[in-house]
C-alpha positions as CSV (number, residue, x, y, z in Angstrom):
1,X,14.8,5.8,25.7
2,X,12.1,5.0,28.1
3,X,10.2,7.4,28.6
4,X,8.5,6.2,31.9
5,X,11.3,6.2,34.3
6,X,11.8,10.4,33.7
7,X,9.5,12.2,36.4
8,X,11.6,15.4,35.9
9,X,13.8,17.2,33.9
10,X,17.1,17.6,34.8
11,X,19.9,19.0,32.5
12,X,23.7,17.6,32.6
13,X,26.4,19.3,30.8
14,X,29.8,18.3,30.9
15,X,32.8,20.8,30.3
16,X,36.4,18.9,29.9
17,X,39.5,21.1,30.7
18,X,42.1,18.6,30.1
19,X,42.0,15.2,32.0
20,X,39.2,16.7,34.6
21,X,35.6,17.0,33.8
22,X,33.2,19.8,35.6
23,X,29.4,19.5,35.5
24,X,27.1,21.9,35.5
25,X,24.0,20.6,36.9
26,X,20.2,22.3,37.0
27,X,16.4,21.5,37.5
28,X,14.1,23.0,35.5
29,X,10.6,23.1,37.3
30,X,7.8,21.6,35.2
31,X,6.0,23.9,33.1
32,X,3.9,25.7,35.0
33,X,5.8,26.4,38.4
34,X,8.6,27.9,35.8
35,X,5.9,30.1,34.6
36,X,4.4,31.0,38.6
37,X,7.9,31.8,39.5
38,X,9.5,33.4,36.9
39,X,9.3,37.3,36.7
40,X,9.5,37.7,33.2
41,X,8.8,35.6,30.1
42,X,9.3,36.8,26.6
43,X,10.2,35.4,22.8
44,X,13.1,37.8,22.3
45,X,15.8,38.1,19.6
46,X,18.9,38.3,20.8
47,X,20.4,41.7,18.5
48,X,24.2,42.6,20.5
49,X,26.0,41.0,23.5
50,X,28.8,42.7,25.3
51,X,30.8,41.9,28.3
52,X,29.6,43.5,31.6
53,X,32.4,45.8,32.7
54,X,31.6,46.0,36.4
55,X,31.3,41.4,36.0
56,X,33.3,39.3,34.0
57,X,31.2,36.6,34.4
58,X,27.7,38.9,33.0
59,X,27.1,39.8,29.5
60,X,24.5,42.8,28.7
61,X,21.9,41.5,26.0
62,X,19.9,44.0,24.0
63,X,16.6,42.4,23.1
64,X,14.0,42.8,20.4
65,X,10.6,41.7,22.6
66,X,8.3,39.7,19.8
67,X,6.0,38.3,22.6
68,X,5.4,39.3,26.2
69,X,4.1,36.7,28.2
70,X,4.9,38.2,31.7
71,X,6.6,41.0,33.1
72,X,7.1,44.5,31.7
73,X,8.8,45.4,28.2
74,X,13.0,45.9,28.6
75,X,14.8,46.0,25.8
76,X,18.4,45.0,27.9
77,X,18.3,41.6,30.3
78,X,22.1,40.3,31.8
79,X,22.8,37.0,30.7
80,X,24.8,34.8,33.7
81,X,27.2,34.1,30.9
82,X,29.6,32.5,33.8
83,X,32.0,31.9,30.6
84,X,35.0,30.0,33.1
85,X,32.9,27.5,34.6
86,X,30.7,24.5,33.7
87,X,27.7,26.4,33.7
88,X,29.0,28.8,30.3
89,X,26.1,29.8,28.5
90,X,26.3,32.7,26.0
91,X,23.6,33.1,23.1
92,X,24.4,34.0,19.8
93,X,23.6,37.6,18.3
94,X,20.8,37.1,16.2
95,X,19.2,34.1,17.8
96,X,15.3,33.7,19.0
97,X,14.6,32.9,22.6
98,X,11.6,32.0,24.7
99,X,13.6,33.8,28.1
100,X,12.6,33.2,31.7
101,X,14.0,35.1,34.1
102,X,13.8,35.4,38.2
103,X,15.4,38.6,39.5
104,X,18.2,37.8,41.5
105,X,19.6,38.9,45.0
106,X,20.4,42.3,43.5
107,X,17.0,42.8,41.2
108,X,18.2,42.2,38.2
109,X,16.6,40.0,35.8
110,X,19.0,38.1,33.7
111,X,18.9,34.7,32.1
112,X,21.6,31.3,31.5
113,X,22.2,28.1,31.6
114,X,20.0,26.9,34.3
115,X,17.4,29.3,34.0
116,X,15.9,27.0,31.3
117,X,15.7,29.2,28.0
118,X,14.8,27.4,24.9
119,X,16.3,28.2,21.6
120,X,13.7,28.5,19.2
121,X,13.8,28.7,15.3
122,X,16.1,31.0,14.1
123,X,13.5,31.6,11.2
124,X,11.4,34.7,11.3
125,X,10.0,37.0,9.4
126,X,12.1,40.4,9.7
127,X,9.8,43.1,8.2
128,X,7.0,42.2,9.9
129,X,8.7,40.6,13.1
130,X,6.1,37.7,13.5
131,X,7.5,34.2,13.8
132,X,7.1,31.4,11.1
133,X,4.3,29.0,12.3
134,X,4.6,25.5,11.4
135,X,8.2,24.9,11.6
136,X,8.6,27.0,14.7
137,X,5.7,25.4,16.5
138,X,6.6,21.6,15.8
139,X,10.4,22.8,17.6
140,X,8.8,24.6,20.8
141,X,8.2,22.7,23.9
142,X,5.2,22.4,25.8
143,X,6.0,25.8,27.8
144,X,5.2,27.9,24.7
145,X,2.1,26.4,23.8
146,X,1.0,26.5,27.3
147,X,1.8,29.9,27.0
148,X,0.0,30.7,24.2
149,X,-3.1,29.2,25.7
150,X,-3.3,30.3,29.2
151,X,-4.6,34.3,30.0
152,X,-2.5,36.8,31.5
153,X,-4.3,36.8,34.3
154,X,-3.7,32.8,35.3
155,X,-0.1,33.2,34.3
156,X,0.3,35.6,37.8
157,X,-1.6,33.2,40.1
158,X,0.8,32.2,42.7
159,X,1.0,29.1,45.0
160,X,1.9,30.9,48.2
161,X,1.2,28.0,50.2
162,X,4.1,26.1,48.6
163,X,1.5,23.5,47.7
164,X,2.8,20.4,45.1
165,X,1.1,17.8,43.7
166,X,1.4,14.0,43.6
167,X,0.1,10.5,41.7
168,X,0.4,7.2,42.2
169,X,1.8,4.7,40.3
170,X,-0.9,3.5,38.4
171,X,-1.8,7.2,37.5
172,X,-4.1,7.7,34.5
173,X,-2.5,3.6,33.2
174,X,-5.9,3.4,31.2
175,X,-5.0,6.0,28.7
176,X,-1.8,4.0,27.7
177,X,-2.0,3.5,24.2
178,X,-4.7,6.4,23.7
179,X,-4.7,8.6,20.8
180,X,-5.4,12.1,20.6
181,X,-6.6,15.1,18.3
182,X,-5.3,18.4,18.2
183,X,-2.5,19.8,21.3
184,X,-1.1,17.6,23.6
185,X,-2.0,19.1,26.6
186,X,-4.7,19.6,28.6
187,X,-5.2,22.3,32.0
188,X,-7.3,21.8,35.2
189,X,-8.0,24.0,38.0
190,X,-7.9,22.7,41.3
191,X,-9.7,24.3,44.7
192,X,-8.6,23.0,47.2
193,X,-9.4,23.2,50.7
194,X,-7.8,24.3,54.2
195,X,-6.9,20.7,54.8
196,X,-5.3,19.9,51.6
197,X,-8.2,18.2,50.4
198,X,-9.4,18.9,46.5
199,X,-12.5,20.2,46.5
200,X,-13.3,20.8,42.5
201,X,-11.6,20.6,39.4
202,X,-12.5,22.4,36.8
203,X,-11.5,21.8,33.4
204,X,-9.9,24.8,31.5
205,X,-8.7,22.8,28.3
206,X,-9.4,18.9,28.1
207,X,-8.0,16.7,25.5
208,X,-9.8,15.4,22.4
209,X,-9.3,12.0,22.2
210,X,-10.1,9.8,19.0
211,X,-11.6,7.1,21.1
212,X,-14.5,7.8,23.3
213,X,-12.0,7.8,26.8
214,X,-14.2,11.2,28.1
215,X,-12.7,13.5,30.2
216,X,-9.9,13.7,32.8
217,X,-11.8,14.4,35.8
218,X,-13.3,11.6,37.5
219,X,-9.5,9.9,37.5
220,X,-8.3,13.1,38.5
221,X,-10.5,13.8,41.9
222,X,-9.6,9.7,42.2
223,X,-5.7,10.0,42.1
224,X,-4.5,13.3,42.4
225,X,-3.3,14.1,46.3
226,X,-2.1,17.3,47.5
227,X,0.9,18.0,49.5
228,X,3.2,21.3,51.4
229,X,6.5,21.8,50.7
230,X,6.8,22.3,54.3
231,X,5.1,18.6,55.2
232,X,2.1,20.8,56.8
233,X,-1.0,19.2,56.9
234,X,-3.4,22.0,56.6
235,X,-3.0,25.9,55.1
236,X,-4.4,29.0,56.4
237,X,-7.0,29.6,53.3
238,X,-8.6,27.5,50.3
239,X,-6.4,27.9,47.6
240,X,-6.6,27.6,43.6
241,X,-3.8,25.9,41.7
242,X,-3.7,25.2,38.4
243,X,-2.3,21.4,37.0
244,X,-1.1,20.3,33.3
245,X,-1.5,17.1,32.2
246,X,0.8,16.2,29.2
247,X,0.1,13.6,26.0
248,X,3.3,11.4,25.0
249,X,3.0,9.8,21.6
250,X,4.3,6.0,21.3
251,X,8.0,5.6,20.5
252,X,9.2,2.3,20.0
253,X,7.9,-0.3,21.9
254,X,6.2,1.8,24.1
255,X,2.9,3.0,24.7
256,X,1.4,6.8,24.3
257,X,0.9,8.0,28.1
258,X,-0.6,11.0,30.1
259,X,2.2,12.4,32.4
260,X,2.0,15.5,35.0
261,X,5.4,16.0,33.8
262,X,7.1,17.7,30.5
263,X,9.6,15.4,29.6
């Protein structure tokens, strides 16, 4: 698969009922806007299921919490089970979950198909309720580790302004075929000013790379352009946003990369 021509995730799950066919489609924001926007984020075991009896298409999930990443401790979340439609999603009892979850229209915080959940190794260690470590970390995506690294207190920040960033198509091309020591991300903070304009970046976690490629930055404050949701051209106050950049080993006949995106 090549790699290169994925600039966002997008799940497609196909449910056949006879001759038809029903899709269930969903985009999961990169890593970090899942994290800004999500109200809570745990590891959880999954430990009993039952059907909601005021909706049919809700299950109630009683959860073991094993790592709180945002949000306060529950020990029941809904799952959008929606078991009749393309989007069916129901966990298993006993299963391991890193959870996101957005409270919906009503408040309630409650987690499926599209709310991009990641089943994680099954494999833990019951008395002491800690998670195996190699195994578990090689099968985790970038969101955990990301996770693991970043403070409490940079997991709340919150991009009020709607701001997104953009590269061009040449971004970061002179780390193709780079190699790298140690986690496969790195994290930069950006200021940036009333006119959309980057200000400062400030590393929080660079890459070690086994050549002598030096840091990020000066490609970074060369390439990376800001931009509103909203096409605005200017915001009402300097804002901070924090920015992942993401290490791709080679597969195949292609090249390692750097990539804004988690593939």
């Amino acid at each position: 698969m090549n790699l290169f021509k994925f600039y966002s995730l997008f799940i497609l799950f196909f449910l056949f009922n006879g001759k038809n066919a029903n899709a269930c489609d969903c985009s999961i924001p990169n890593v970090l806007d899942h994290i800004r926007e999500s109200d809570f984020i745990a590891v959880a075991k999954i430990n009993s299921l039952s059907l909601d009896p005021e909706n049919s298409n809700r299950h109630n999930a009683e959860i073991e919490i094993l790592k709180l990443y945002k949000g306060k401790p529950i020990k029941e979340i809904k799952v959008w089970s929606l078991l009749n439609s393309s989007c069916s999603f129901l966990p298993d009892e006993g299963s391991l979950w890193l959870i996101f979850s957005t409270k919906n229209y009503e408040g309630i915080l409650g987690f499926g198909f599209c709310s991009g959940a990641i089943l994680l190794d099954e494999e833990f260690d019951k008395k002491k309720k800690t998670i195996n470590t190699k195994d578990f970390y090689d099968k985790t995506s970038f969101r955990l580790q990301v996770l693991d690294f970043l403070p409490k207190s940079k997991l709340k920040r919150e991009n009020k302004a709607g701001l997104y960033i953009s590269t061009s198509d040449e971004y970061l091309s002179g780390y193709r075929g780079s190699e790298i020591e140690g986690d496969r991300f790195a994290l930069y903070e950006l200021s940036i000013d009333t006119n959309l304009s980057i200000e400062a970046i400030e590393p929080i976690k660079e890459f070690t790379f086994s050549s002598s490629n030096g840091s990020l930055i000066p490609h970074l404050k060369q390439d990376l352009k800001v931009w509103s949701k909203d096409q605005e051209k200017t915001i009402a106050k300097p804002q901070k946003m924090i920015i992942a950049i993401y290490y791709y080993p080679a597969e195949g006949e292609y090249e390692s990369f750097l990539s804004l995106f988690d593939l």
